[in-house]
N, C-alpha and C positions, 0 to 999 in steps of 0.2 A: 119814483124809481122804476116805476114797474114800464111805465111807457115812453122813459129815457131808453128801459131796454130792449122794451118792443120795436124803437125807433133804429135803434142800432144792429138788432138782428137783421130787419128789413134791411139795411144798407147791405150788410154783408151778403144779403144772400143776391141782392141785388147786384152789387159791383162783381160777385163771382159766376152770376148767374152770366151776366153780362160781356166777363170774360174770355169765361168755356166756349158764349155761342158766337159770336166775332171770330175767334180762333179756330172754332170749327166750321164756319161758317166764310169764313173769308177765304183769303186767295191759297191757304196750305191744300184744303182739302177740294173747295169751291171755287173756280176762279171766275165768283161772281161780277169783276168788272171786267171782263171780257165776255158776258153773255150780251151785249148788249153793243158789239158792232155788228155791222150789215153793209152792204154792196153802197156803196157814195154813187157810184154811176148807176143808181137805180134811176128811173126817167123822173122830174118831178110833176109834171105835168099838172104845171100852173097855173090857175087863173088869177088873175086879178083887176078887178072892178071897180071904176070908181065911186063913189057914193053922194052924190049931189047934195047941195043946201049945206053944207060947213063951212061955216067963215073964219073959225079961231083959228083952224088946223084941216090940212086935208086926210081924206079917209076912206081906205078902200078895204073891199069883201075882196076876202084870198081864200084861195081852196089849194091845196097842193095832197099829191100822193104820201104815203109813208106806207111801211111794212105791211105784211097780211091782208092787203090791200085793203088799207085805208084810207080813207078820205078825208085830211083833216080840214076845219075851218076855223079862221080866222080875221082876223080886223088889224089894220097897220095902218097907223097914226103918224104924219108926218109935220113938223113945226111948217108953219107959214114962214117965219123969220130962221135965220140962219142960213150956213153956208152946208150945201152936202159935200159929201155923204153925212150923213147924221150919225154919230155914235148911236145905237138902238137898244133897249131894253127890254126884254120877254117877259111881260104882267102874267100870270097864273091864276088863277080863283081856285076857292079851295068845293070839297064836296058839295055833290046836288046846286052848284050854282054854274055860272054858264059864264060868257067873255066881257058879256054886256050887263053883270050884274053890279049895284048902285059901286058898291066899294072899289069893283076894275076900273068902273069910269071915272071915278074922285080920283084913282090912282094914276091913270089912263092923263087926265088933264092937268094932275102937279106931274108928271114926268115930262110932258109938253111944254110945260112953263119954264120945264130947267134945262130945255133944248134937245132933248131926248125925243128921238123917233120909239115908237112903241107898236110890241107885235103882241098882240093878244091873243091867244091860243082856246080853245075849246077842249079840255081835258076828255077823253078819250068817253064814248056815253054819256056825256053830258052837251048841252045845250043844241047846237043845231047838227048833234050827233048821235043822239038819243036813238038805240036801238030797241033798248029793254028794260026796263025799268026794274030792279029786284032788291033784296036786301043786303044794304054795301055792309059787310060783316066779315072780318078777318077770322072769329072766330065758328061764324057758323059753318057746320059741313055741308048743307045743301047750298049756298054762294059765296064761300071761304074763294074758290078759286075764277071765280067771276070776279070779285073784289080785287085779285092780286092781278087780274089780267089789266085793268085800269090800267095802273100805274105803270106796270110791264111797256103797255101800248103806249101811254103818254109818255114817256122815256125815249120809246124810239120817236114819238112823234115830236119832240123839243126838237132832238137832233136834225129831225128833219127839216125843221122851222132852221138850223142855223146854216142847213144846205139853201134854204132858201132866201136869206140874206146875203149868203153868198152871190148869189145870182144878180142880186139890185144894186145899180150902180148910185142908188140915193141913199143907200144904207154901207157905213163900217165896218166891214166884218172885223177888222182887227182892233174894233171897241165893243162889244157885246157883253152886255149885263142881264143879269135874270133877278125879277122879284117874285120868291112865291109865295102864297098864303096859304096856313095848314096843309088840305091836301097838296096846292100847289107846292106848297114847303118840303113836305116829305116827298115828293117826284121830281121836285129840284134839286135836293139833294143829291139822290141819285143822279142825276141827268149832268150836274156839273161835276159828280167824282167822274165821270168817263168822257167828258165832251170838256178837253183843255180849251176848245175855242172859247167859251164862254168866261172872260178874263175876272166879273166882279160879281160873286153871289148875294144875293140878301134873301134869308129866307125867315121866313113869318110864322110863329104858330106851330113849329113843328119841333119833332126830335125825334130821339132814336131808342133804341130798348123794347119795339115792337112784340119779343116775344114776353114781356112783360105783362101782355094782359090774359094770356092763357094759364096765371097760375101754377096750378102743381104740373100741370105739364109743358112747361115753359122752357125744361132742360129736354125734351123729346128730340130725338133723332128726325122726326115726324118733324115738329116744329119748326127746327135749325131748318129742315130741307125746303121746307114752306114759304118761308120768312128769307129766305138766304139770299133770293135774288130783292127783294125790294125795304129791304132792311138800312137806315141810313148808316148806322156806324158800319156798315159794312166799304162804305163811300166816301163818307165826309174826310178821312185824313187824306183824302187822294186831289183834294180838294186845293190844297197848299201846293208850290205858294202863291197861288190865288188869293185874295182879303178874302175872306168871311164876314159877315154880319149877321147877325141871328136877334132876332124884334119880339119877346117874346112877355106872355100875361101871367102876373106872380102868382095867380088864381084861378088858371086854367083849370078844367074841370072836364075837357076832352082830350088833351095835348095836358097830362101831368108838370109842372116844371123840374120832376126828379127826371124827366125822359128828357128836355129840352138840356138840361146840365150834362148829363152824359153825353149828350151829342157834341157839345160844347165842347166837353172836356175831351173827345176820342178826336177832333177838331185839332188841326194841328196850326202851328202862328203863320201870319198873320190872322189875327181874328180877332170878335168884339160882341159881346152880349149886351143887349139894351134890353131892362124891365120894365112895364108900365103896370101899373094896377090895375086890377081887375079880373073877369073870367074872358073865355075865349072868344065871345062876339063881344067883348066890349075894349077891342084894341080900337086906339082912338089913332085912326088914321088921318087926322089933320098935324098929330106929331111923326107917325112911324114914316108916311110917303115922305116927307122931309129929310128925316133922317135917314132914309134907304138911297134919297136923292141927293145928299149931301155926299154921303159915302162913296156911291157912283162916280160925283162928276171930281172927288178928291184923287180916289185913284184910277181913274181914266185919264187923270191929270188935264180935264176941262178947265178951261177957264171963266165961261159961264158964269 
């Protein structure tokens, strides 16, 4: 009885916790999905490289501009078979990993197989963008706001990944899909509540409830203003009617699945939750890349 009522306190304080800060945090008081446009005719000044020795698919090194001047990098993956433009898919990896780690490229080569052109992004200080190395910590006060800058940055720099598809006459823009994982999950979130180009989300690993792990000050004015711009529920219903897909581990143990359900649920339809067993590195990506690629090439209405 006693932890039937423990269990139930937590929910309420949770779902009103949840509430107040969405509501105060969203578009009444914050109109957190409008911090997040910028100039389109910023220059992108593009490179791209091709990368010799691929026989299955071709593949080139891209660099283009984004915001604050930055320099994002990336990798675009193009089928050998098929007809262009390629409907394209934007792969994400999640923290401390980089474009070219094992799980992008398993994901990187079933998204090739189901015809899918693929742009693999380098999330904002990570991999061949690594300025500084520090403690990714939403809660601590000496890189609380290092940590929020990430995603801030990777947000604009998606968008800018879809200015730069724009640009390629071998790439769809009016088929664009995003897969993210964890961190990529919760920046994709974000990145598809304000960027309607992107027509089919699948995100991995993630949810929403962010102010959820600061505890008793979880309702702080501080918090809300903290959290407000890269908070997913603050996005995800902006989302529709886009499909949703959400791939997530019933034993997460970094990504709670009470934060992944709430995202779900503030998630408005079309949409769809798939569980797999286990904790948060042991999503088995030989089911979830299928089923993110099922999903994709369903409602991009591929025939594939």
């Amino acid at each position: 009885m006693k932890a039937l009522s423990k269990t139930l306190f937590i929910a309420i304080i949770t779902i009103t916790a949840t509430t107040l800060f969405t509501s105060c945090g969203g578009k009444e008081e914050l109109p957190v999905v409008k911090y997040y446009e910028y100039d389109h005719d910023m220059p992108l000044e593009d490179s791209v490289r091709l990368i010799p020795d691929t026989t299955a698919y071709r593949l080139y090194y891209v660099t283009f501009s984004s915001v604050h001047d930055q320099k994002v990098t990336a990798l675009l993956s193009l089928p050998n078979m098929g007809d262009e433009p390629f409907p394209v898919v934007i792969l994400m990896h999640g923290y401390g990993d980089r474009k070219t780690v094992d799980y992008i490229e398993a994901g990187n080569k079933i998204m090739l197989d189901n015809g899918l052109a693929v742009l693999r992004l380098d999330l904002a200080n990570h991999g061949d963008r690594v300025i500084k190395d520090f403690d990714f910590s939403f809660t601590n006060p000496d890189t609380k706001y290092r940590t929020r800058d990430v995603i801030i940055q990777s947000v604009f720099d998606l968008r800018r990944a879809v200015d730069f598809i724009e640009t390629r006459k071998d790439l769809d823009a009016n088929r664009i899909s995003y897969f993210g994982i964890s961190l990529g999950g919760i920046t994709g979130t974000v990145f598809c509540g304000v960027d309607q180009r992107v027509k089919v989300p699948v995100i991995a690993l993630a949810g929403g409830g962010m102010h959820l792990m600061f505890g008793t000050e979880a309702l702080t004015d501080e918090t809300r203003d903290y959290l407000g711009m890269i908070e997913p529920l603050n996005y995800v219903e902006h989302i529709a009617p886009r499909p949703l897909l959400m791939l997530n581990a019933e034993d997460d143990e970094i990504i709670p699945p009470m934060m992944s359900k709430l995202m779900f649920r503030k998630a408005k339809d079309p949409k769809k939750i798939v569980w797999y067993p286990g904790k948060h590195h042991d999503l088995p990506i030989e089911k979830a890349y299928p089923e993110g690629a099922k999903w994709i090439k369903e409602k991009l209405e591929l025939t594939r």
